[in-house]
N, C-alpha and C positions, 0 to 999 in steps of 0.2 A: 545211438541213443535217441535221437528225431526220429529215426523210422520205428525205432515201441513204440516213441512216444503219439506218434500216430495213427500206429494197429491199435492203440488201445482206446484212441479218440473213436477213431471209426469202430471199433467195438461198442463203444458205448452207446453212437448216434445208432447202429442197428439191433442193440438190445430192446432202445428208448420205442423205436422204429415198431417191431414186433411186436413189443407191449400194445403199442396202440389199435395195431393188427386185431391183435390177440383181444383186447378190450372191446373192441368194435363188431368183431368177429363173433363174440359172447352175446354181445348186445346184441346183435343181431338172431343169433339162435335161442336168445332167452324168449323174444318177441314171437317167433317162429313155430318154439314150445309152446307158448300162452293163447298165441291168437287164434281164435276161431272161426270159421267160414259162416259167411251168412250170403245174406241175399246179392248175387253182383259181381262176387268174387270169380274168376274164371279158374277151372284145376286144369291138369291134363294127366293124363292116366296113359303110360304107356310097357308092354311089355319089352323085355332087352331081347334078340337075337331076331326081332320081329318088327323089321322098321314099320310096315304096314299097319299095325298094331297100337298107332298113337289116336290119343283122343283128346278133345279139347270140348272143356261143354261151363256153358256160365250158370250159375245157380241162379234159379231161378224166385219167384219170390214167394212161392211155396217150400222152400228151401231143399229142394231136389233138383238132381242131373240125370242126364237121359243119356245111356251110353251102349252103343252099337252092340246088339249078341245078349248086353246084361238087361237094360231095361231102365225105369225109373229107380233113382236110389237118392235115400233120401242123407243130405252132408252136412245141411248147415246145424251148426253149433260143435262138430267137431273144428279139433286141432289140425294141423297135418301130419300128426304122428298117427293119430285116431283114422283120421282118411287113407294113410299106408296101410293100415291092419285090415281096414275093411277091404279095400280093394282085394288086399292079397287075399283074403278068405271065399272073397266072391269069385275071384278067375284062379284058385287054386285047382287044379288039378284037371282045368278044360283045357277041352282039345281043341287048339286053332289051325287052320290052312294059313300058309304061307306060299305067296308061287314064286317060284326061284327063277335067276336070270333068264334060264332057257325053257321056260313055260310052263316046268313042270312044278308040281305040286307039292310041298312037304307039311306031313303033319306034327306041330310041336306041340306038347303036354307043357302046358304052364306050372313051374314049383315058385314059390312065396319068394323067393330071393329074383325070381325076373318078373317080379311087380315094382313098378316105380311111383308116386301119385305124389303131385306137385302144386301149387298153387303160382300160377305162371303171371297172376295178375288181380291185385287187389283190388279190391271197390274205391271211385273216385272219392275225393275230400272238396270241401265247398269252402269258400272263401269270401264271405260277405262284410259289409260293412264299409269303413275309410281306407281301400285301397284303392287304386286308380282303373283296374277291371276285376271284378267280383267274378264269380264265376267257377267252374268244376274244373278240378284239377286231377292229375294222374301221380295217384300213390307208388312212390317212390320208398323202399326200406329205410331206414333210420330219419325219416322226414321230421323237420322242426319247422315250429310256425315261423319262425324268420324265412328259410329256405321257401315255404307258401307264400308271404305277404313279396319276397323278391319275382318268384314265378308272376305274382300279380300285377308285377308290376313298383311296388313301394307301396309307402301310405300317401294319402290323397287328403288334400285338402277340401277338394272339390267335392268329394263325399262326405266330408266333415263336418260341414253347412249343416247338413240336414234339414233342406228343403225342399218342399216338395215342387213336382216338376221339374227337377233340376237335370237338365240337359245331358247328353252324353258326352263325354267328352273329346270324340272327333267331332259332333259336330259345335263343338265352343270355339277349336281348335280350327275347325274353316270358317267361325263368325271373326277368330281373332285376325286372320289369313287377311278377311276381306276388309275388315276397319284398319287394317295395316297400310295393304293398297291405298286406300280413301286417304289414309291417314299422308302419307307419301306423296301423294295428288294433289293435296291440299300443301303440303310443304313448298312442292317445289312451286303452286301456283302466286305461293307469299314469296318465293325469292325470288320471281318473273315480274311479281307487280312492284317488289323494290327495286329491282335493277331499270322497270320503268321509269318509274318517279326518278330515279336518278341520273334518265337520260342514258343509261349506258344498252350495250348489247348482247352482253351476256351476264347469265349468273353463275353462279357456286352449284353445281351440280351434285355436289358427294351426299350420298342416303344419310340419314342421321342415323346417331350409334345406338338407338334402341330401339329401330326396325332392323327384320332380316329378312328380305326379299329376295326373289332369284332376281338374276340380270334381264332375262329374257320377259320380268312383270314390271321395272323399273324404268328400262329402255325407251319403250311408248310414252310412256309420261314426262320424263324427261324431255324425249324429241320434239315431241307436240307442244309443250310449253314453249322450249327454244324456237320453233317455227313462228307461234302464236305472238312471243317477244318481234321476232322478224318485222311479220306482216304488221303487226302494231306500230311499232316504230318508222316504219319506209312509208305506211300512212298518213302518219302525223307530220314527220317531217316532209312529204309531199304537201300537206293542205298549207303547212305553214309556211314553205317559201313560195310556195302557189300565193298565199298572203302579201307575204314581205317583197315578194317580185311588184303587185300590183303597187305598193307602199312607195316604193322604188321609183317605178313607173310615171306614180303621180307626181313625186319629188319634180323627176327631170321634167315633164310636162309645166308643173308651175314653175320653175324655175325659167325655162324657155319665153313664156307667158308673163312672165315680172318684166325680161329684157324687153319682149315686145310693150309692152303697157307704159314701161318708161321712155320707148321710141315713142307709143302714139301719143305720151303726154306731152312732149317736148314738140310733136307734132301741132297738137288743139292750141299751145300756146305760141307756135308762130304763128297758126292761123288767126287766130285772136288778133297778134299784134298786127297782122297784114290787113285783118278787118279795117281798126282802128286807124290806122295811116289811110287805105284807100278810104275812110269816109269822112276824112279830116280831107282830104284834094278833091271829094264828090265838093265840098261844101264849098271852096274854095272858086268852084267851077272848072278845076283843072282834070279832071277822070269824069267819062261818063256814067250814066245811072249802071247799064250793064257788066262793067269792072265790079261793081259794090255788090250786084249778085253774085259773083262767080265767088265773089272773096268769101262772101255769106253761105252758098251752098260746102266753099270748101271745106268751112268752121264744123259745119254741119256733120258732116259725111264723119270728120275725123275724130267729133265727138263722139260720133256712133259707133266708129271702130273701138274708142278706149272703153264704152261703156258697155260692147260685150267681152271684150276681153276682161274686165272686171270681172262681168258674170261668169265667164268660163272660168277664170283664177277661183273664183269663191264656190265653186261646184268642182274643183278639182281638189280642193280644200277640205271640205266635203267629205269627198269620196277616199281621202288620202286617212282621214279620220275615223270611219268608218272599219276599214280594213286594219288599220293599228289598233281598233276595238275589237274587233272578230278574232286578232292573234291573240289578245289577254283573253277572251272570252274562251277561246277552243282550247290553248292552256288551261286557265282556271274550271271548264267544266270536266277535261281529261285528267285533271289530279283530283275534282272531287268524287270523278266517277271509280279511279283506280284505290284512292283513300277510301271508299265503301265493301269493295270486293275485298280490299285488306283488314276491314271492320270484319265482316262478315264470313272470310277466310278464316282470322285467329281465334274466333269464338268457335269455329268450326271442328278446328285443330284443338281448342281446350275440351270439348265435349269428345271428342275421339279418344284422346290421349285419357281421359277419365275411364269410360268404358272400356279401353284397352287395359285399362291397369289393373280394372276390375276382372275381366275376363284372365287374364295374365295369372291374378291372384287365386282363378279358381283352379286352373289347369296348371300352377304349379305343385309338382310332387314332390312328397318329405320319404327319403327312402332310406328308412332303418335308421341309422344316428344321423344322417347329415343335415345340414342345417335349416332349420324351418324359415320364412321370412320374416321378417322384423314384424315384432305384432305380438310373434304365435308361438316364441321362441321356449314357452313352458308345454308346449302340446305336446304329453306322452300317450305313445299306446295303451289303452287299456283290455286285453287278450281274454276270450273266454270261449271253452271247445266245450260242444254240443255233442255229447257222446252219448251212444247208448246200448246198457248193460244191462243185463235180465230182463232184454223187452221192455224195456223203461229208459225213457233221454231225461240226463241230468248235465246240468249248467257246470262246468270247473272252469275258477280262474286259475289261467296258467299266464306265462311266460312268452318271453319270443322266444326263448331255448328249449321251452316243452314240446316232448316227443310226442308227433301227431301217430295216429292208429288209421285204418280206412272205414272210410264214412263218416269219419268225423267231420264235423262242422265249427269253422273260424268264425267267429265273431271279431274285429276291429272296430273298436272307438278310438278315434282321438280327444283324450279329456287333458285339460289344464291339471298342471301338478296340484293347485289346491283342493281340486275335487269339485269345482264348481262348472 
């Protein structure tokens, strides 16, 4: 009982099947029947038992073909039923040479039944308007303006504008390329100048999620920052303990210089007291006058040691203070120098990131229902084919589902549903 019951499914999906064959098939020969040849369309005229005998000739725009033996004949505005009857009436009953495999000659009498006459290739369809490449397309049988506006490419926003000058869109598509780069360049040089200020050595290398760049343009930039962090950094902390070494330096020196200074002070006041005793015994008459010099030059001499070591302590002082001002100063001028390039980097990155968005907005395509971008979400096609009938072009609004003809001409607009 399951196997009827599934000859008879599958009978049904290949009745459903046929029909649409059959429907298609129709549509097909009804267009076939109806359409006429005009200027563009390419036929081929050949007879059967005489492969040598094919011809292929495009009408031209006097609307005649030129074919080998017959001459000028004039097609356009027949059907291809009308180009079958001529043909056959024109090579009915002549005599063609055929040369056979082995060189020789045979002559066949053409009868109406080995004429064939075909239309091998319609006249192109044009596609102008809000699609993403406008342009001449290759007529295809049962073609729909959807099946064109897809060949096109989708609908376009970028053409929607309608402005004039408005760029091609590779080349928007290598302006957006190159503010990406820039844009990128600019990123990673804000996260080199943060991880400076922060004293550290490396940064967060990963691309942000709304660039797409290959590796091989991202690479450079990256490395060259990370170097540039390097060399920066091995710099600064060279000039700075270069600083704090001298800082250092001075330390131990006055500290050296204090011990000596409190030796030669403890010095000038024995000599003092030695003064004072020997001129208390001069007076006495107990020490000669030349004891009271010696004691006197001694005072002397030892005065003059504490009072350049004073000077050297107070110019090592100095020099100590100096250098703990050149550390704050090469600090504070290298953060306001890197805090500038950060000013001047984020402003850089908003004016990027602006025109990227903008450019983004023109080169992004709406293709057939799927989703327009936030903004534009009422933007429907408005479709109208340029066709032309008894030597006369008239405007019809059609559909995305209207059957195109050859030569016909697309028109796409993109207009808001309220018509405005």
């Amino acid at each position: 009982m399951n196997r009827t019951k599934r000859s008879k499914a599958f009978s049904r999906i290949l009745s459903a099947a046929s029909m649409a064959i059959f429907v298609v098939s129709a549509s097909n020969a009804c267009f076939a029947d109806q359409y006429k040849l005009a200027a563009g369309d390419t036929v081929e005229v050949s007879i059967g038992g005489a492969s040598e005998q094919r011809h292929r000739a495009q009408i031209q725009t006097d609307g005649t073909i030129v074919l080998a033996g017959i001459g000028t004949i004039d097609v356009a505005g027949l059907t291809t039923a009308e180009l079958q009857t001529r043909m056959e009436t024109l090579l009915q009953s002549r005599i063609l040479r055929q040369r056979l495999p082995d060189g020789r000659e045979q002559a066949i009498v053409v009868v109406p039944g080995d004429v064939t006459a075909s239309v091998v290739e319609y006249r192109p369809i044009y596609v102008t308007g809000d699609v993403l490449t406008p342009g001449q397309l290759v007529y295809r049988s049962s073609m729909t303006v959807r099946q064109a506006v897809a060949v096109s490419g989708g609908y376009s926003l970028l053409r929607s504008r309608n402005q004039l000058g408005t760029n091609d869109p590779v080349d928007l598509l290598r302006d957006y390329q190159s503010l990406s780069a820039e844009y990128a360049k600019e990123h990673f040089h804000i996260l080199r100048i943060n991880a400076e200020l922060a004293d550290k050595d490396t940064f967060d290398q990963t691309l942000p999620q709304d660039i797409s760049l290959p590796a091989s343009a991202i690479d450079p930039i990256v490395r060259a920052e990370a170097e540039s962090l390097q060399a920066s950094q091995r710099d600064y902390r060279k000039e700075r303990k270069f600083l704090e070494d001298a800082v250092r330096e001075a330390d131990a020196q006055y500290a050296t210089l204090s011990k000596q200074q409190d030796g030669e002070e403890k010095g000038v006041q024995a000599d003092e007291e030695e003064l004072e005793r020997v001129v208390k015994l001069f007076g006495s008459g107990s020490l000669p006058s030349p004891r009271v010099s010696e004691s006197r030059r001694a005072l002397l001499l030892s005065s003059t040691r504490r009072l350049q070591t004073t000077v050297e302590l107070m110019r090592l002082q100095r020099q100590r203070e100096d250098s703990a001002r050149q550390i704050d100063r090469v600090a504070s001028q290298r953060t306001i120098t890197l805090l500038r390039e950060l000013r001047d980097s984020s402003v850089h990155v908003a004016e990027l990131r602006i025109k990227m968005r903008a450019l983004g907005q023109k080169l992004q395509p709406v293709n057939g229902s799927a989703a327009i971008p936030a903004g534009t979400s009422n933007l429907q096609p408005q479709v109208t084919i340029v066709r032309k009938s008894d030597q006369k072009w008239e405007k019809i609004a059609a559909s995305e589902d209207s059957d195109l003809q050859p030569g016909d001409i697309v028109e796409i607009a993109l207009r808001p549903q309220d018509g405005s």
